[in-house]
ROSE-782680 format. One record per residue: residue in three letters; residue number from 1; chain; x, y, z of N, C-alpha, C in turn. Coordinates in steps of 0.001 Angstrom, whole numbers, plus 500000, padded with zeros to 6 digits. Layout:
(ALA NUM A (X Y Z) (X Y Z) (X Y Z)),
...
END
This chain:
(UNK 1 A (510068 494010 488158) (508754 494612 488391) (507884 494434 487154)),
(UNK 2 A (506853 493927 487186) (505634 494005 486374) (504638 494187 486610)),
(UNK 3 A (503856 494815 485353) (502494 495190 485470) (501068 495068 484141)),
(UNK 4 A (500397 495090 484627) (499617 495598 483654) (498914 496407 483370)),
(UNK 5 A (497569 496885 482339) (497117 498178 482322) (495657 498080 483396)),
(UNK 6 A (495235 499193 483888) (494148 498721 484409) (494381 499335 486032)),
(UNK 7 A (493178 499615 486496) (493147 499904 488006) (491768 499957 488962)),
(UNK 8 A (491660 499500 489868) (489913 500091 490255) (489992 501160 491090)),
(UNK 9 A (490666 502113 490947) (490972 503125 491250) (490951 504351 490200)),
(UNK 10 A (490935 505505 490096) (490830 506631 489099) (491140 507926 489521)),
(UNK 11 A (492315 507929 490967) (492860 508708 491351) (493185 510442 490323)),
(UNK 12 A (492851 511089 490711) (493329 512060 490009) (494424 512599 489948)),
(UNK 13 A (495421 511990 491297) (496602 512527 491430) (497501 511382 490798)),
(UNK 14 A (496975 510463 490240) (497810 509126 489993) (499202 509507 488985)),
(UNK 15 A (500137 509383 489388) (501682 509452 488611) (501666 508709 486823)),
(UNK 16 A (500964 507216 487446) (501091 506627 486695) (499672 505961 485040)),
(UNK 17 A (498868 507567 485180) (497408 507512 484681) (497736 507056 483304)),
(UNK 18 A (498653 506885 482607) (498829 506657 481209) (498334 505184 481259)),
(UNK 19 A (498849 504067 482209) (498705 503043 482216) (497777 502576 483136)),
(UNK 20 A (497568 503552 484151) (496487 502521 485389) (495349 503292 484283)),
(UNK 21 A (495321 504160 483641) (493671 504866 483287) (493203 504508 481836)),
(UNK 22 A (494044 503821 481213) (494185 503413 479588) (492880 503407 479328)),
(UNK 23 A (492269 501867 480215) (490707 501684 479409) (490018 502399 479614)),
(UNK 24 A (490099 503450 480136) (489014 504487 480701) (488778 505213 480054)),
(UNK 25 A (490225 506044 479293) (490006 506863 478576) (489557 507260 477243)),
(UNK 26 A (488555 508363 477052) (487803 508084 475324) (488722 508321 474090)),
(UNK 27 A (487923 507118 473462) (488891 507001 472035) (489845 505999 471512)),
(UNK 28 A (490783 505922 473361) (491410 504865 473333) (490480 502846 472796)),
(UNK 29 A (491037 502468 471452) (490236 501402 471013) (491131 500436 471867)),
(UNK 30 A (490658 499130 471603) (490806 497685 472211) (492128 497245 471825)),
(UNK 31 A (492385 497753 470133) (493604 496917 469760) (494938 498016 470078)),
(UNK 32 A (494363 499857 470736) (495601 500128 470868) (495907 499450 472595)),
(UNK 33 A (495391 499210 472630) (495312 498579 474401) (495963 497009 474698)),
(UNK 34 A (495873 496183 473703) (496603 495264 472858) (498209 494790 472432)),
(UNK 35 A (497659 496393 472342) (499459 496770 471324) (500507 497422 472553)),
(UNK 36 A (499955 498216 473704) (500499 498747 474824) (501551 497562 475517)),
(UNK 37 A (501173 496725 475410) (502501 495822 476656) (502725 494476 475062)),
(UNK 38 A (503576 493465 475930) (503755 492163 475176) (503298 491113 475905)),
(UNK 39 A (503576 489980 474826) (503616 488794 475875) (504335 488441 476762)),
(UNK 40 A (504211 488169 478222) (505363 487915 479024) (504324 486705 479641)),
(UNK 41 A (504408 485315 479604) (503837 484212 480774) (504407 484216 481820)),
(UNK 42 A (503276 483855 482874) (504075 484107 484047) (505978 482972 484147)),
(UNK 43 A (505315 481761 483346) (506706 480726 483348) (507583 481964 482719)),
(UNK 44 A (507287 482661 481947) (508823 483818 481333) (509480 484563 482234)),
(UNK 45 A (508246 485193 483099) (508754 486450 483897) (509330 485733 485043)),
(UNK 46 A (509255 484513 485956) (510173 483995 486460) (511401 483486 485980)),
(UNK 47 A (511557 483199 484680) (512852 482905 484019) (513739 483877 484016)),
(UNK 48 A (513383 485175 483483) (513867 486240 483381) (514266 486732 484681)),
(UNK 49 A (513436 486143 485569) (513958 487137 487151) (515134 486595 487471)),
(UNK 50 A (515110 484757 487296) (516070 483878 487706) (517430 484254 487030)),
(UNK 51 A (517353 484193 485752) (518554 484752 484865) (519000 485946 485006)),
(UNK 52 A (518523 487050 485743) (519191 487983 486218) (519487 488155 488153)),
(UNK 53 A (519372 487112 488525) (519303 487273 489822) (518896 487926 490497)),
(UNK 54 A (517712 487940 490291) (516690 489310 491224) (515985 488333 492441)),
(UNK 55 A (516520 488836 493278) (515662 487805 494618) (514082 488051 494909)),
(UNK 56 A (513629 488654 493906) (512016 489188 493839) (511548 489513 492885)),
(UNK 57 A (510140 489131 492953) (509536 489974 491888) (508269 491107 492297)),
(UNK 58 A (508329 492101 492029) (507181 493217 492300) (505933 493253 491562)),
(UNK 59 A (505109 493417 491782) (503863 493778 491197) (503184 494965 491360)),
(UNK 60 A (503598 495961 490590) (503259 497489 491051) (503174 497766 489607)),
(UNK 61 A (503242 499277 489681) (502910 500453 488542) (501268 500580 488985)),
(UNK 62 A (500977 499574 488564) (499501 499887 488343) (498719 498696 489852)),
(UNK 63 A (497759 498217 489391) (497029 497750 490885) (497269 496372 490353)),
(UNK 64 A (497721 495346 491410) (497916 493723 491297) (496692 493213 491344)),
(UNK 65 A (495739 493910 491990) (494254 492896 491859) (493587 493127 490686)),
(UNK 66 A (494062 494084 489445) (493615 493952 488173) (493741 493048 487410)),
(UNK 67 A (494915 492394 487793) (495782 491248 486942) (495829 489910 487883)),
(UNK 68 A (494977 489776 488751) (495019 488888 489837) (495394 487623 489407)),
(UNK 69 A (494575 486936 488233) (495046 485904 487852) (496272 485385 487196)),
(UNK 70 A (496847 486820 486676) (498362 486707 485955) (499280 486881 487237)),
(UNK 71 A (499196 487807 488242) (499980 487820 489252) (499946 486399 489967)),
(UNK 72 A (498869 485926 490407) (498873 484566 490868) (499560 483362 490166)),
(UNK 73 A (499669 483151 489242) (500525 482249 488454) (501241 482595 488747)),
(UNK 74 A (502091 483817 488741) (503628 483905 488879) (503309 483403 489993)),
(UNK 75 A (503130 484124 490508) (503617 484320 492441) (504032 482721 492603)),
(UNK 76 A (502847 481497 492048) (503132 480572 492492) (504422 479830 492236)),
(UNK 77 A (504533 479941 490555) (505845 479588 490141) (507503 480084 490462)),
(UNK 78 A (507293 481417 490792) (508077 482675 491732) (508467 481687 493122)),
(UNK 79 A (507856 480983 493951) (507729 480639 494753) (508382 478963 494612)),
(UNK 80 A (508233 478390 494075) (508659 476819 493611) (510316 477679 493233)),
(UNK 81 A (510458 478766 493006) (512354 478742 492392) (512571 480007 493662)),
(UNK 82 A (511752 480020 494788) (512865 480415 496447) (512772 482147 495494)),
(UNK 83 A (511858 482475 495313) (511687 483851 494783) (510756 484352 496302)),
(UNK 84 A (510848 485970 495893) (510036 486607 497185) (509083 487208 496022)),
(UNK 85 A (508128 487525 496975) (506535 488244 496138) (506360 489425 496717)),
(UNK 86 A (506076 490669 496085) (505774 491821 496377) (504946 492459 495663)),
(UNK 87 A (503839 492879 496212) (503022 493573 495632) (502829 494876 496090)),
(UNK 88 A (502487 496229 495497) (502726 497635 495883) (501199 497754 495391)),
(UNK 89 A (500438 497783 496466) (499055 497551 496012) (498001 499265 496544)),
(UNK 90 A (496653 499244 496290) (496229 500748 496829) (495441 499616 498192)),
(UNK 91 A (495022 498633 497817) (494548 498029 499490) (493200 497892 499239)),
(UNK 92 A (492838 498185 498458) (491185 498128 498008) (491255 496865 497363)),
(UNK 93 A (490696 495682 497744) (490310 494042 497325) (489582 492918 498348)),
(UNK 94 A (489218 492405 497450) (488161 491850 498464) (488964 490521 499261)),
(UNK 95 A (488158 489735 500395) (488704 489056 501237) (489163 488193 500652)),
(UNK 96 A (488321 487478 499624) (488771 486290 498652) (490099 486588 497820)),
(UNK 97 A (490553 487237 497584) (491710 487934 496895) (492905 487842 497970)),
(UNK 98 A (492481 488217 498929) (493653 488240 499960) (493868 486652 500678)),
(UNK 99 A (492837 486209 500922) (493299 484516 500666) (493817 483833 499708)),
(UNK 100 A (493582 484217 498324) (494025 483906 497449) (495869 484053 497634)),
(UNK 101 A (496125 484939 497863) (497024 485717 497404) (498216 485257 499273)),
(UNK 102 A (497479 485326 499625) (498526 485740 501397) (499142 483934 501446)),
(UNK 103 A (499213 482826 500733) (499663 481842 500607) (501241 482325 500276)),
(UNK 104 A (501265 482800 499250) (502736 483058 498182) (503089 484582 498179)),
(UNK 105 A (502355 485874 499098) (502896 486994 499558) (503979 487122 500874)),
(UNK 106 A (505474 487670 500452) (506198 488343 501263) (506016 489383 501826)),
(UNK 107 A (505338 490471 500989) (505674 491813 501847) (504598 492422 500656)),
(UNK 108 A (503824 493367 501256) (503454 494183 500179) (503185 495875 501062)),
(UNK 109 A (503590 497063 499804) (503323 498178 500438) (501905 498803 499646)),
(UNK 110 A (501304 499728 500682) (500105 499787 500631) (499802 501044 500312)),
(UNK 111 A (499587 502155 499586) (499399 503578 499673) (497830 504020 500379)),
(UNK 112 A (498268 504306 501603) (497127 504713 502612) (496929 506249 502083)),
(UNK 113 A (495862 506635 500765) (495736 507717 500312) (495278 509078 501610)),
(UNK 114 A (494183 508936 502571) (494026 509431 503179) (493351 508454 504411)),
(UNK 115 A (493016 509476 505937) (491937 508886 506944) (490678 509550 506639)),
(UNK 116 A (490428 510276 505290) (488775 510515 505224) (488417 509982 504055)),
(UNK 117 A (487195 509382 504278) (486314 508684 503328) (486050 509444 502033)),
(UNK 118 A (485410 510844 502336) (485033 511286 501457) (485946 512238 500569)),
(UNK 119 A (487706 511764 500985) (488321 511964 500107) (488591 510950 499535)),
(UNK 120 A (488196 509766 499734) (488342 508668 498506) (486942 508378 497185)),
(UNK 121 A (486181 508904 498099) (485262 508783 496854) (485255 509511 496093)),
(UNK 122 A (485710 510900 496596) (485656 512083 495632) (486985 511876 494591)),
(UNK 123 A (488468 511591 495026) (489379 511383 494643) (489801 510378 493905)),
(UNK 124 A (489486 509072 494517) (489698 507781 493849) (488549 506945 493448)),
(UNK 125 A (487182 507104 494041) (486023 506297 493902) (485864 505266 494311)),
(UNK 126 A (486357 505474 495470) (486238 503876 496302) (486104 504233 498079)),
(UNK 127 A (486225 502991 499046) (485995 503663 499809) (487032 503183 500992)),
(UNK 128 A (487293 503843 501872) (488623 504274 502835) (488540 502669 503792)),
(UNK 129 A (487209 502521 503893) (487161 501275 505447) (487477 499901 504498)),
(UNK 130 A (487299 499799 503142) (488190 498270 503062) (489383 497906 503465)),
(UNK 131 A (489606 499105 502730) (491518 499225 502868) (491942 499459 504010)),
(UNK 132 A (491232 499668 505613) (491481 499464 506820) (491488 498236 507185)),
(UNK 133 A (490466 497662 506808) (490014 496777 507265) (491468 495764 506262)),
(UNK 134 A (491979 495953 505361) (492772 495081 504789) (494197 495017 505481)),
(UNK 135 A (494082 496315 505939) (495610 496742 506566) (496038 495736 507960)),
(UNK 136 A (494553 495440 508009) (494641 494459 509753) (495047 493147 509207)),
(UNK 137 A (494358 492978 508223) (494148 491291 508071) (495447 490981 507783)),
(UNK 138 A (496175 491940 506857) (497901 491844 506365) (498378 491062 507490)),
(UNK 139 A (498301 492273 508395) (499319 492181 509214) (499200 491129 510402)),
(UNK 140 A (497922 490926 510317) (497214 489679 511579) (497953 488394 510583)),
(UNK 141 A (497962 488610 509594) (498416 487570 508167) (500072 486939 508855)),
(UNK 142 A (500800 488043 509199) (501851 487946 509184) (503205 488141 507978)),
(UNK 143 A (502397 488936 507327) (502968 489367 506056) (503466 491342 506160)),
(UNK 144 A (504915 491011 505671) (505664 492220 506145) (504489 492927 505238)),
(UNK 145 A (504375 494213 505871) (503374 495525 505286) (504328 496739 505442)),
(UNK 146 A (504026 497753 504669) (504681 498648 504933) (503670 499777 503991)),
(UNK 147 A (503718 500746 504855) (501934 501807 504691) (502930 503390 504061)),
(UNK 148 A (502427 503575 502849) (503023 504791 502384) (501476 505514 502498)),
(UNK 149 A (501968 506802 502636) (501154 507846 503430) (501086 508973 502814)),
(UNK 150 A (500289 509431 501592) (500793 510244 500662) (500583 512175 500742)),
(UNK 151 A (501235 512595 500873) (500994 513843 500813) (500746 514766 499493)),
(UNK 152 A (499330 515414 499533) (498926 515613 498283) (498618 517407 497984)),
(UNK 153 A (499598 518404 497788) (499254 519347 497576) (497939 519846 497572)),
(UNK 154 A (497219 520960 498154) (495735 520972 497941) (494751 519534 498165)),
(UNK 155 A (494823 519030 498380) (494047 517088 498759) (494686 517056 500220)),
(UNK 156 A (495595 516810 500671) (496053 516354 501831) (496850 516377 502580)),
(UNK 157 A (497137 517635 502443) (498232 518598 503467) (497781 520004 503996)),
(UNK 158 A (496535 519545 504599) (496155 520526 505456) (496885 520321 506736)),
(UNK 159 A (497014 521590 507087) (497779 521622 508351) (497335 521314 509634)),
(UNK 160 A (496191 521548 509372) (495050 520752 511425) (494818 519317 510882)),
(UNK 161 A (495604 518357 509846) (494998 517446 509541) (495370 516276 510861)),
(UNK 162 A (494754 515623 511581) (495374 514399 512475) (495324 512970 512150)),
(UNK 163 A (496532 512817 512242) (497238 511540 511492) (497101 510208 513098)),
(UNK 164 A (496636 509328 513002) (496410 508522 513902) (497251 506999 513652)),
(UNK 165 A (498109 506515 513911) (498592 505567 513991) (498278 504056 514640)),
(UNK 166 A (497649 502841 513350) (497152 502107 514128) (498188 500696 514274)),
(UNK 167 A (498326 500566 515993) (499102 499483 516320) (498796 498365 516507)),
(UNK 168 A (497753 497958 515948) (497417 496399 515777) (496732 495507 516761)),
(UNK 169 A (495623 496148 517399) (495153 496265 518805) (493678 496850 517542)),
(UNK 170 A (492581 495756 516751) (491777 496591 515927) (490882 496323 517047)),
(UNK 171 A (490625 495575 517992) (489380 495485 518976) (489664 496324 520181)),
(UNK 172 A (490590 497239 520075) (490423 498647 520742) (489042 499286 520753)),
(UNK 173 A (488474 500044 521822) (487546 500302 521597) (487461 501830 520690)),
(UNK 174 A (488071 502453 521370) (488550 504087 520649) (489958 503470 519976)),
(UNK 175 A (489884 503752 518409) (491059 503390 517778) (491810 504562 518054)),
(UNK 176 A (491598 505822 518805) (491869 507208 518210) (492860 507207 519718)),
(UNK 177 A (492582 506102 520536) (493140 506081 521887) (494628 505087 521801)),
(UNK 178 A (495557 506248 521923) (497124 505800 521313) (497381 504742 522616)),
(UNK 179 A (497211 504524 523757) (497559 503935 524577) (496574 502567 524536)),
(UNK 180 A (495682 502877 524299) (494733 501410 523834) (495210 500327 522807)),
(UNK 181 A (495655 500957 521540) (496077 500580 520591) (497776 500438 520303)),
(UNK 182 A (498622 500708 521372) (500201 500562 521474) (500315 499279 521251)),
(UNK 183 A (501410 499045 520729) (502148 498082 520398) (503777 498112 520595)),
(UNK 184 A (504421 497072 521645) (505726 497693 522056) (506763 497451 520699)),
(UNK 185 A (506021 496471 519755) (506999 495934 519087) (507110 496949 517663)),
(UNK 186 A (505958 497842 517813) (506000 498518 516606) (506998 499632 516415)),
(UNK 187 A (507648 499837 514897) (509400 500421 514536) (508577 501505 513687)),
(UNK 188 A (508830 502377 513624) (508749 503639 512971) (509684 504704 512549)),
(UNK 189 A (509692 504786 510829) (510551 506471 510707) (509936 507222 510540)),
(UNK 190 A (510000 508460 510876) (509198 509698 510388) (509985 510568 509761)),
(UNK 191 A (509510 510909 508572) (510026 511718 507864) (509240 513257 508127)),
(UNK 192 A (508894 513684 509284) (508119 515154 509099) (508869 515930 509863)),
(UNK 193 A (508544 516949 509902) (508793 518937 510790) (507998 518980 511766)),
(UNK 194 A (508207 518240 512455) (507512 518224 514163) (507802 519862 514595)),
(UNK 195 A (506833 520669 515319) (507179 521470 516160) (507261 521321 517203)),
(UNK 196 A (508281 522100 518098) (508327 521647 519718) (506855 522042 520469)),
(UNK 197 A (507092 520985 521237) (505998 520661 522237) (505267 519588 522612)),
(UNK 198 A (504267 518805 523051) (504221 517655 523529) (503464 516688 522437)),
(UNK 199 A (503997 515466 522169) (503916 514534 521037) (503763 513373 522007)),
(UNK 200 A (502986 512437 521341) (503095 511184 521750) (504594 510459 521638)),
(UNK 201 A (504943 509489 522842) (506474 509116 522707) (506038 508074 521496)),
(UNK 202 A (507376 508234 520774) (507576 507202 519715) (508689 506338 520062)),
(UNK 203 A (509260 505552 519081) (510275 504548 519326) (511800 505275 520039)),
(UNK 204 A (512044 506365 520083) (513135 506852 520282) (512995 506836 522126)),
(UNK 205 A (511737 506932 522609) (511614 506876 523870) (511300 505700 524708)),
(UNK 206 A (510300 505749 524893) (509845 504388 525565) (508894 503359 525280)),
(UNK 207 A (508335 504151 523716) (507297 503237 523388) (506189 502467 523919)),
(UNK 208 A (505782 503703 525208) (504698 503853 526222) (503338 504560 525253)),
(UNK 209 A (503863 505413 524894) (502320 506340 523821) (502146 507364 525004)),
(UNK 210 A (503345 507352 526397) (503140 508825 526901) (503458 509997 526015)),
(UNK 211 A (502804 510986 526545) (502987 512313 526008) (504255 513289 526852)),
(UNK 212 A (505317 513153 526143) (506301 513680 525489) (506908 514899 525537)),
(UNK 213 A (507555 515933 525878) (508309 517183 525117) (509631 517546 524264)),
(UNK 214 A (509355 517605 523235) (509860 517651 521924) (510065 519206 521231)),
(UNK 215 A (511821 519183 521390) (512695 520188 521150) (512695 520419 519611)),
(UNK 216 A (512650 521295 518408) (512394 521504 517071) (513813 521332 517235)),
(UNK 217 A (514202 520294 515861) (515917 520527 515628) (516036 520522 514020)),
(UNK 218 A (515206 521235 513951) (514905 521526 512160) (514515 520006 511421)),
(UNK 219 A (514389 520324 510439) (513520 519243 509323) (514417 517990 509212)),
(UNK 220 A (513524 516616 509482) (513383 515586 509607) (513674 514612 508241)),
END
């Protein structure tokens, strides 16, 4: 896994603010920012992956489209030695980036912060419909995706909040219409505390998007 410093994001809940928020923060000068990582070329960091037998390389901690041009070198050279590419990205980048990039991408996971806008501007400073709009193209791409869904004390665990699941059907007319937007092929885990009563069927049933009755058998 590698990274660098930097993010276009400014999350307040971010884990990792020491390094995605470096240049941001006051005081911090140029040469301690300098002094924070080493040299690694991308020809190194594939050597190093090869010599330890890592069948991948990640591009996370911080955001891959900060470092686009250092991630892209690898990826390509990653790719000439039968390496896989992963990027753990927030989904906010522009189209040219994702062409760039969806040549020499395996799989990347995506942190879908919320479904309201104006908790991304307020929260992260950016805005919710790119990163929809990116989530399609992935996957129209044919590139494994996989959507982390974050639950945020006070931010995003209100309890009337409704979580909408989109199955890859974006010229649905109502995205909000589960039977419009089904997909038979789509696999799902859920990790939540369903209460009993009627749920849309998921994979355990028929993978119709009928509505369901669902017995509580404690936490998930």
């Amino acid at each position: 896994s590698i990274a660098t410093i930097g993010c276009n994001f400014r999350c307040k809940n971010c884990q990792n603010w020491e390094i995605s928020q470096a240049p941001k923060q006051e005081g911090v000068t140029s040469q301690e920012i300098q002094q924070s990582g080493f040299d690694l070329p991308p020809e190194k960091v594939v050597q190093e992956a090869v010599a330890n037998h890592c069948p991948s390389i990640s591009y996370t901690y911080t955001e891959p489209t900060i470092f686009l041009e250092y991630a892209l070198d690898t990826m390509k050279i990653a790719k000439k030695e039968k390496l896989s590419n992963i990027w753990v990205s927030n989904g906010f980048m522009s189209k040219q980036t994702l062409d760039l990039i969806i040549p020499y991408l395996d799989a990347i996971n995506i942190d879908l912060k919320s479904f309201d806008d104006d908790f991304y501007k307020k929260n992260c400073g950016a805005r919710l419909q790119p990163v929809l709009d990116n989530l399609k193209a992935i996957k129209n791409a044919g590139i494994h995706l996989e959507i982390t869904t974050l639950v945020i004390p006070t931010l995003s665990d209100s309890t009337d909040t409704d979580i909408y699941m989109y199955y890859g059907n974006g010229s649905a007319a109502n995205q909000q219409n589960a039977a419009g937007v089904w997909d038979s092929d789509y696999v799902a885990v859920h990790h939540l505390e369903e209460s009993s009563g009627q749920h849309l069927d998921s994979t355990s049933n028929n993978n119709d998007s009928v509505s369901v009755t669902v017995t509580q058998q404690g936490a998930g």
